[in-house]
C-alpha positions in Angstrom: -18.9 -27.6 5.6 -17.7 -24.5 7.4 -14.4 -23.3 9.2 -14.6 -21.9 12.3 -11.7 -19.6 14.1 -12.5 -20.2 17.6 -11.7 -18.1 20.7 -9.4 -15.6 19.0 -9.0 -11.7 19.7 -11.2 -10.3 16.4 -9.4 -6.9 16.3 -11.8 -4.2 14.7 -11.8 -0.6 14.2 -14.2 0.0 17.0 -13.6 -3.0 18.8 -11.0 -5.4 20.1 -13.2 -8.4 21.7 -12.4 -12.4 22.4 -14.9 -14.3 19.6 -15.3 -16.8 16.4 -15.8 -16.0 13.0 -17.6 -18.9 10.9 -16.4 -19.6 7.5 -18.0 -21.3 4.6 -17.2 -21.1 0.6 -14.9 -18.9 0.8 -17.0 -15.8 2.8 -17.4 -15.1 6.6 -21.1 -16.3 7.8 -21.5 -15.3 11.4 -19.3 -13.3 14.3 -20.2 -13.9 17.4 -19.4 -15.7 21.0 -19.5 -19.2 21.5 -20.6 -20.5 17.9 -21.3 -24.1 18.1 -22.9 -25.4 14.9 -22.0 -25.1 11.0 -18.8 -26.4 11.0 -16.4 -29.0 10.4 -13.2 -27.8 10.5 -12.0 -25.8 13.5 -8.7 -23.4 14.0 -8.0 -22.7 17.7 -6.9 -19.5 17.8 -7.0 -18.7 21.8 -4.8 -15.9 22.8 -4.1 -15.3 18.9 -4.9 -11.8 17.2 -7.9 -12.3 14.8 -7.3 -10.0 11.8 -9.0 -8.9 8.1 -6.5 -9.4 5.7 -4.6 -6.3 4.7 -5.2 -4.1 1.9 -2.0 -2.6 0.4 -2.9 -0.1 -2.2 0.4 0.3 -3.0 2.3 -2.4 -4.7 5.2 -2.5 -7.7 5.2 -6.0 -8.7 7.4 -5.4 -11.8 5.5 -6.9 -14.5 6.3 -6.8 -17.4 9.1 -5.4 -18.4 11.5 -5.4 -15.0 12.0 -8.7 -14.1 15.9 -8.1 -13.1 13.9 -6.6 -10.3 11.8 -8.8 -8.7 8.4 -10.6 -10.5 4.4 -10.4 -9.3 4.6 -14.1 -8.2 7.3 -13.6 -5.5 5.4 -10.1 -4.7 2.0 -12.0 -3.9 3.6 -14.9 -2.0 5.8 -12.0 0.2 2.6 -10.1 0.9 0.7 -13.7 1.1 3.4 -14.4 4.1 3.1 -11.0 5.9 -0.6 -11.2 5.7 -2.0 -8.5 3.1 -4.2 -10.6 0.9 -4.6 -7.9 -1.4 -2.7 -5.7 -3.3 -3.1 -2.9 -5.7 -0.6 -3.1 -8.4 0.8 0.0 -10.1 1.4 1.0 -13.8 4.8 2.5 -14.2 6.0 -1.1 -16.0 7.4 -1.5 -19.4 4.9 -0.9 -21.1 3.3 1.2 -18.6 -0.3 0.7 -18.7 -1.9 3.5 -20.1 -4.6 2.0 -22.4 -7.6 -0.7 -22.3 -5.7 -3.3 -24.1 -2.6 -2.8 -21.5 -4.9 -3.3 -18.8 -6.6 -6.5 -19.9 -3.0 -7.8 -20.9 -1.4 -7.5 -17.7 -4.6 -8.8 -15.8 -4.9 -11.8 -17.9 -1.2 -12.3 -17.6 -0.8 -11.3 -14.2 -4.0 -13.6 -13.1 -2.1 -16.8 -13.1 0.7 -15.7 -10.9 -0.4 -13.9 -8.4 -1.0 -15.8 -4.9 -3.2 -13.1 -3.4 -5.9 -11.1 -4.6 -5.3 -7.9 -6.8 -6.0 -5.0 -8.8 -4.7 -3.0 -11.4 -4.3 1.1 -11.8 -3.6 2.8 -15.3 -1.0 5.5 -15.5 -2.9 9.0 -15.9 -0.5 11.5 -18.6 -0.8 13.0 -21.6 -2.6 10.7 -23.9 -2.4 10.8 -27.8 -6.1 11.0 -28.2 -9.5 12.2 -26.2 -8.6 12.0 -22.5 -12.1 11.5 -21.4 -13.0 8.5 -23.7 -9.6 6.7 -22.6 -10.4 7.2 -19.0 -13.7 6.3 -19.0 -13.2 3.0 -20.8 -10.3 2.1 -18.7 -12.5 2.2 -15.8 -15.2 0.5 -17.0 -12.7 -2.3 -17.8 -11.8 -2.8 -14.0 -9.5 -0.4 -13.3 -9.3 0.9 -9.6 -8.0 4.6 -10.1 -5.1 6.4 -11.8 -1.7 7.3 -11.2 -0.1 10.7 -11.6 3.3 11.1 -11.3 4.2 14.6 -10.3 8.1 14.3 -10.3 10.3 12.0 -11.8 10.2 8.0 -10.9 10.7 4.6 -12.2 10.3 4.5 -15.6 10.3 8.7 -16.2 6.5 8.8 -17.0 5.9 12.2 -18.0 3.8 14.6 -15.8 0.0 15.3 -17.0 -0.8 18.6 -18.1 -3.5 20.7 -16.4 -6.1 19.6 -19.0 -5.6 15.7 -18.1 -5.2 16.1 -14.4 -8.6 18.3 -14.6 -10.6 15.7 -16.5 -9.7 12.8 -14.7 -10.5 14.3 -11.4 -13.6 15.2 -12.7 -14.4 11.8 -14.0 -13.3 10.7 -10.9 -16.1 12.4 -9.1 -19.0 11.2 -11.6 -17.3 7.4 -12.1 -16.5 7.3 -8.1 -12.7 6.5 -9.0 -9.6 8.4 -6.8 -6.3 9.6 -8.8 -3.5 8.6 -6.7 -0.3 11.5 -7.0 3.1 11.2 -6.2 3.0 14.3 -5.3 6.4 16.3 -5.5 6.8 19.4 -7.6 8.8 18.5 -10.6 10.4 21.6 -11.0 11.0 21.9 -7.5 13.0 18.7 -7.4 15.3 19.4 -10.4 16.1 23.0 -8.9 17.1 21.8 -5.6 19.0 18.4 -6.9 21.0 20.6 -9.3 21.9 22.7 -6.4 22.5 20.0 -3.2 24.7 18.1 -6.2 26.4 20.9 -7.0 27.9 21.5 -3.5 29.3 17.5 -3.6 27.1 16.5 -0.9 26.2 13.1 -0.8 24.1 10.5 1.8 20.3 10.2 3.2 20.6 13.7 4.5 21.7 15.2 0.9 19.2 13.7 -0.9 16.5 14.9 1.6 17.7 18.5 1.1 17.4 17.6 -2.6 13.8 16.6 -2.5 12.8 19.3 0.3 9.5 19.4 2.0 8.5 22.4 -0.3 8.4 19.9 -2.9 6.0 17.9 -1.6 4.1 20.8 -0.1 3.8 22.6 -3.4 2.6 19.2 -5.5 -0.2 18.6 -2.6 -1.7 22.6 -2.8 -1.9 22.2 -6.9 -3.5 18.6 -6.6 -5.9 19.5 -4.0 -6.9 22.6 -5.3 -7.7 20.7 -8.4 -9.5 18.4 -6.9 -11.5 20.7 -5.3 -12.5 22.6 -8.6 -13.3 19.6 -10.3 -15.5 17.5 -7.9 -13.0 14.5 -7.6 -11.1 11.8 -5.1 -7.5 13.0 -4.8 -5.4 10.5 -3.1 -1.6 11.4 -2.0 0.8 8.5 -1.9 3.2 7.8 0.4 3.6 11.4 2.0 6.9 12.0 3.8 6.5 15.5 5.0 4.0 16.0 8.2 3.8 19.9 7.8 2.0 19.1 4.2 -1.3 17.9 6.5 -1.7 21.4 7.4 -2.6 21.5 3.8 -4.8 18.4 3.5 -6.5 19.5 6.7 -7.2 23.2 5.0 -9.0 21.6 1.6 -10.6 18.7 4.1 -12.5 22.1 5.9 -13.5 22.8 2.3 -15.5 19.6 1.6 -12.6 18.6 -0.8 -12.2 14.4 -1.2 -8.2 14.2 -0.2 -6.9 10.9 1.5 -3.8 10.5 2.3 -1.5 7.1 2.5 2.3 7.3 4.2 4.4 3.9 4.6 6.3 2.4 7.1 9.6 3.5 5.6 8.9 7.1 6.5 7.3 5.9 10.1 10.7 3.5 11.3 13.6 5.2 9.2 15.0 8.4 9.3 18.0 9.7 8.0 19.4 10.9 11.0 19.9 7.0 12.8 20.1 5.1 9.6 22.3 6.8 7.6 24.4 3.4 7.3 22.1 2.5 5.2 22.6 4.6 2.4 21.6 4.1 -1.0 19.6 1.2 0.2 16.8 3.1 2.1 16.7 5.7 -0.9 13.3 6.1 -2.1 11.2 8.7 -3.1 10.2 11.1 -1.6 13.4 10.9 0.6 13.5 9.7 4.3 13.1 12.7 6.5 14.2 13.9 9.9 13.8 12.0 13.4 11.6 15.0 14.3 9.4 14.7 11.5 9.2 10.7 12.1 7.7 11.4 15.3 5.2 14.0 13.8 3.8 11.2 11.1 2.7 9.3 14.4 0.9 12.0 16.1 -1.0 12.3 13.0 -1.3 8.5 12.3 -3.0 8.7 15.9 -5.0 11.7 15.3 -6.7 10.5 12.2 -5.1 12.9 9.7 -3.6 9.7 8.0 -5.7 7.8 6.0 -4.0 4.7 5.2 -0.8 2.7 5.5 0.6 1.0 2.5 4.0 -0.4 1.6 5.2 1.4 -1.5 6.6 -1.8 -2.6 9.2 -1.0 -4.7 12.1 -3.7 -5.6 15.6 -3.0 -7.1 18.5 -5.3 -8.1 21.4 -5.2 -6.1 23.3 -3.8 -9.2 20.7 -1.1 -9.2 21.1 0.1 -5.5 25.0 0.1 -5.5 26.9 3.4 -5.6 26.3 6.9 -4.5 23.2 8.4 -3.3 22.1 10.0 -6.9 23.1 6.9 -9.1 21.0 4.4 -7.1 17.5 3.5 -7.8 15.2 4.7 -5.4 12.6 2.2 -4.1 12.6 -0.3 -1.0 10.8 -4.2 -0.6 8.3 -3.8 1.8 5.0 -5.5 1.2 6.1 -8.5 3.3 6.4 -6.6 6.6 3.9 -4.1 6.2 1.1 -5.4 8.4 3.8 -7.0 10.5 5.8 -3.4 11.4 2.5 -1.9 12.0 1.1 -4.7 14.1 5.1 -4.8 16.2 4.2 -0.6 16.4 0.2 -1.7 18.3 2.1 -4.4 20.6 4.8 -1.8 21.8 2.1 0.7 22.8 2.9 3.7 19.4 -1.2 3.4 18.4 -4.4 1.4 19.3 -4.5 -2.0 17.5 -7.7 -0.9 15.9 -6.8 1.9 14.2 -3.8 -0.8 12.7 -7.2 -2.4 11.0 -8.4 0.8 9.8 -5.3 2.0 8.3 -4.1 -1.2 6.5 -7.3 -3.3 6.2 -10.7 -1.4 6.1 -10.4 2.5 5.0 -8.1 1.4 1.7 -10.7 -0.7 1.1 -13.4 1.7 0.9 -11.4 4.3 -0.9 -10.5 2.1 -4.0 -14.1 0.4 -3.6 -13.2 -2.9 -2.6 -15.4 -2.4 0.6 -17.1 -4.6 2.4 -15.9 -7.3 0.2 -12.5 -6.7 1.4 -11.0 -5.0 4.6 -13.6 -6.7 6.8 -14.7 -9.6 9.3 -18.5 -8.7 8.4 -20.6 -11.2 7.4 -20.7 -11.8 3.6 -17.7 -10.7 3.6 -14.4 -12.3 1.9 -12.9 -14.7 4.6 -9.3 -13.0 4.3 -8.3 -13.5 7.5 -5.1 -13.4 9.2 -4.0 -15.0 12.6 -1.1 -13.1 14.4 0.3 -14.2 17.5 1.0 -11.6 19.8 3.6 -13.0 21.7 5.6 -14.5 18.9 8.9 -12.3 18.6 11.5 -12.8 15.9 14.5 -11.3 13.6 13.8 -10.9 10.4 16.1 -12.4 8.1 17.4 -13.3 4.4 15.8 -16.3 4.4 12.6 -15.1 6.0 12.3 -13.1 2.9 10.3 -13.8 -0.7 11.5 -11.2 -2.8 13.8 -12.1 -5.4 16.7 -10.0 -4.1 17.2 -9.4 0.0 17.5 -5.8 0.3 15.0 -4.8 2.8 16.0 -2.3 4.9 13.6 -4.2 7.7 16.5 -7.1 7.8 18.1 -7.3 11.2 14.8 -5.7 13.0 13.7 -7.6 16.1 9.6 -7.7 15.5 6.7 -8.3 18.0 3.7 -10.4 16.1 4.4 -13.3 14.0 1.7 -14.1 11.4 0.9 -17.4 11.8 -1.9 -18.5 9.5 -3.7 -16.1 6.4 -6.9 -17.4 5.0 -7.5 -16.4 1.2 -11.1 -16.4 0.5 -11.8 -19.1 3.2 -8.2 -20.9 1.6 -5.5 -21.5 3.9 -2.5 -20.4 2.4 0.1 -19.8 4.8 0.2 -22.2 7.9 2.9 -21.3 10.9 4.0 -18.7 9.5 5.2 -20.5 5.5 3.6 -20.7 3.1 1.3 -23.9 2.1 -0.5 -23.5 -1.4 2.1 -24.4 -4.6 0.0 -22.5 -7.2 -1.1 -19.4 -7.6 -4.9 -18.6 -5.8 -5.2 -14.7 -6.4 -8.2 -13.3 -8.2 -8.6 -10.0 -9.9 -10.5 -7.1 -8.5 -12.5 -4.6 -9.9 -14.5 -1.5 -7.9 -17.8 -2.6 -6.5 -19.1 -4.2 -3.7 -19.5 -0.9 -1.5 -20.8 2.6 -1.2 -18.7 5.3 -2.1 -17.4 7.4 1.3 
């Protein structure tokens, strides 16, 4: 029979109200006050923060190919623990996934690892043959969307020329797919590198001035104005620079389909008060001023963000070692992605429903996972997560499920302990550890909900 959450606090983009949520096989049945029949198993979750499961769209699990970084099964479990019960898995791996038979090789071999639900994106370049016939059946085989890498990043992908980035975004606005960009000018970056380098500079603040704004800035007008022409979904990743959403806002006005995502990295870091951390906290697009910290949260409260998601990017400890231009850039950070933006809600920075909107529901909807994901609505998955509110701890080495413990979170003192995630109805994580010894996750495919 059923599972019923009683008495919680069901936080909601529109509402934040005391109430149950039934569960049976593995989908939410009823929300309501008071629920008294239909179950047999009951969680008391009075004075407990009632949850959907987070959707991070932004995930490097590492397989195949970089295992000295970190593996997909100790990426689920981390993400499993922090309460995002799905995750959206990038391509830049070795191989990068940039055909049909790539794609249903890593979902057939990433299906029996992964602890959490997932899905899978294909790397968007130059391909050897028709552009439009290898999109289209890459979608049709489950894909989510595409990635574009503007600038250089793990694994060096090349940048698509005009002719595939055109395409794609077309076929994005007939097959209802977004392209996701990193979005920084390649050209741009190698200019001002060669030139910061050049003066021996080194440090956060360097590299910053290596990877400026502009670059950003310039990548965002070229992808939006392409996206515009062609009819598609552009979607920018992990935006640093606020004074770029004058831009979004500008093609928004003009009816053009531009969401975009920043991470918690940009919203707690900056390079003027964590510069001990070096290399560590190098990622890419750099970490930015104090000043423009505080900008990203106006416009995380005004709406002009999208969506949160963790960027999710492991290195070995060999691999961030050294000076600011030798390290890899990338930080760990699917584990505490819900959690930091939960801590930010309890200490008063933005309204606990906008939280759900940003990491749970509007990701959903973009990458077409909605209402099946991202939701407490009936008929709905039951991915449910069960924070409590007064629960305060430090994070720490041990807390941690990646592989290596380099996450610039470690020493943080955190507001909102997840206590117990629900995977399709499944409890897999019980005060706060981790309960199931095999791997549950399913994989995802658009569907399920209408396009925005």
């Amino acid at each position: 029979m059923g599972l019923l959450i009683r008495g919680g606090t069901l936080v909601l983009k529109d509402i934040v109200t005391v109430g149950d949520v039934l569960v049976d096989e593995g989908r939410v049945v009823r929300v309501g006050k008071s629920i008294e029949s239909g179950f047999t198993k009951v969680i008391n979750a009075s004075g407990k923060l009632v949850i959907p499961g987070a959707v991070d769209p932004h995930v490097h699990g590492r397989e195949p190919g970089l295992l000295h970084k970190d593996n997909f099964a100790n990426t689920t479990k981390a993400a499993a623990l922090g309460g995002v019960t799905t995750v959206l898995e990038m391509p830049n791996t070795l191989p990068p996934v940039d055909s049909l038979e790539r794609l249903v090789e890593k979902r057939e071999m990433l299906s029996s690892r992964s602890f959490v639900d997932f899905g899978l994106y294909a790397v968007l370049y130059d391909y050897a043959d028709d552009v439009e016939r290898r999109v289209r059946e890459i979608v049709e085989a489950g894909a989510v969307g595409f990635k574009a890498f503007m600038a250089q990043t793990t694994g060096n992908l090349p940048t698509p020329s005009f002719k595939s980035l055109y395409l794609a975004l077309k076929l994005s606005g007939e097959l209802g797919f977004p392209v996701v960009f990193h979005a920084e000018d390649r050209g741009c970056v190698e200019y001002f590198t060669e030139l910061v380098r050049g003066r021996g500079l080194e440090g956060l603040a360097a590299y910053s001035e290596a990877r400026p704004p502009l670059c950003e800035e310039l990548s965002i007008e070229y992808v939006a104005s392409v996206a515009r022409a062609a009819g598609g979904t552009a979607y920018i990743a992990h935006l640093s620079t606020a004074t770029a959403l004058t831009i979004v806002e500008r093609y928004r006005r003009a009816s053009t389909r531009i969401y975009v995502e920043t991470t918690p990295t940009y919203l707690f870091f900056d390079y003027e008060g964590h510069s001990h951390l070096g290399a560590l906290l190098k990622v890419n697009p750099p970490i930015r001023s104090s000043s423009n910290r505080r900008e990203l949260w106006a416009a995380l409260r005004s709406g002009l963000i999208d969506v949160i998601g963790s960027d999710h990017a492991p290195h070995s400890p060999y691999e961030k070692r050294g000076d600011i231009w030798e390290a890899s850039a990338g930080v760990p950070g699917v584990q505490h992605l819900l959690s930091l933006m939960v801590h930010a809600a309890l200490e008063g920075f933005i309204d606990l429903g906008r939280i759900v909107e940003l990491c749970s529901e509007k990701p959903a909807k973009i990458f077409g996972l909605y209402p099946r994901k991202g939701s407490l609505l009936p008929g709905a998955d039951a991915d449910i997560v069960v924070v409590d509110p007064s629960g305060e701890y430090v994070v720490r080495e041990d807390d941690l499920a990646y592989t290596h413990k380099l996450a610039p979170v470690l020493g943080m003192k955190l507001r909102g302990r997840v206590e117990k995630v629900l995977l399709r109805g499944e409890l897999i994580v019980d005060d706060g550890e981790l309960v199931v010894d095999r791997p549950l996750g399913t994989f995802l495919t658009r569907g399920g909900g209408g396009r925005l």
